[in-house]
C-alpha positions, 0 to 999 in steps of 0.5 A, a space after each residue: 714930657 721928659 725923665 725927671 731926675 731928682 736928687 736927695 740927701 740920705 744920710 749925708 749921701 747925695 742920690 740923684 735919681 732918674 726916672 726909668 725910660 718908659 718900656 724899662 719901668 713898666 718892665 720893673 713895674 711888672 716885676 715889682 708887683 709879682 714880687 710884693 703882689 702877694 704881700 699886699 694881697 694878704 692885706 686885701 680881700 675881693 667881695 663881688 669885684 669890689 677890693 676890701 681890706 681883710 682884717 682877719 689876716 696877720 701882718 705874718 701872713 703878708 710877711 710869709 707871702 713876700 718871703 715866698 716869692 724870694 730867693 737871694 739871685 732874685 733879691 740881688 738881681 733885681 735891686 741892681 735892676 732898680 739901682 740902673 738909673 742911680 747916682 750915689 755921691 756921683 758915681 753911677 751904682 753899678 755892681 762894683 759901686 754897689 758892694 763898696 758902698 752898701 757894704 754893712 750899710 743895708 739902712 742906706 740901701 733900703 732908704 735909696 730903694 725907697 726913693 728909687 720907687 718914689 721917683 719912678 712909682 710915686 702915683 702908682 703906689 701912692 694915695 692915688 693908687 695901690 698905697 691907698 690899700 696899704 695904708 688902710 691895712 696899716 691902718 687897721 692893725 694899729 690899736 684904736 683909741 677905744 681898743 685896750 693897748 696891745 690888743 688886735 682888731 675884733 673878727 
């Protein structure tokens, strides 16, 4: 099978996007969940080896777990990393591209990363994955029907 590569238009800006060669994106992959892991694990609890959501955690607590594993290099480094098979309007993102063209413009940016990882990790973190749980946990803090507005899930 070979590297799929799909293009998108984000806010009049064409992005062309290639898949990571294999070894690289499993490398990626590694760093991605070290660096969101704690985040989507203040979602989700274990009881006897079986992953349930646990609703007694604040979207805070999942927050403040993300912003632990973060430092600016950290931050930079690995978003060029992610970035390394990307085309913005046909220019290869490298590090000089990068500053011109996200310069004040982090909307773009967080759009192009979002579709960086859907090319390259669409089935991992999607439905059939680990995207299942978040969006469980989304899920369970939006209020139900039933629940007055405002008003957060029961203990």
């Amino acid at each position: 099978m070979p590297i799929d590569t799909r293009d998108k238009e984000i806010d009049g800006r064409k992005l062309t996007v290639s898949q990571f060669p294999g070894r690289r994106g499993l490398a990626i992959l590694t760093r991605l969940a070290k660096l969101v892991g704690p985040a989507i694990g203040a979602f989700v609890g274990t009881t006897t080896g079986t992953v349930t959501l646990d609703t007694k955690v604040s979207v805070d607590g999942a927050v403040k777990a993300l912003m632990e594993q973060l430092d600016h290099t950290t931050v930079v480094d690995f978003v060029l990393e992610l970035l390394q098979c990307t085309r913005l309007d046909g220019k290869e993102v490298t590090g000089e591209v990068f500053d011109m063209e996200f310069a004040g413009n982090y909307l773009l940016l967080g759009h192009t990363l979002a579709f960086v990882v859907e090319v390259n990790y669409g089935s991992f973190f999607g439905q059939g994955g680990i995207g299942s749980l978040v969006e469980r946990a989304s899920a369970s803090l939006q209020p139900s029907a039933s629940s007055p507005e405002g008003s957060t899930p029961a203990s």
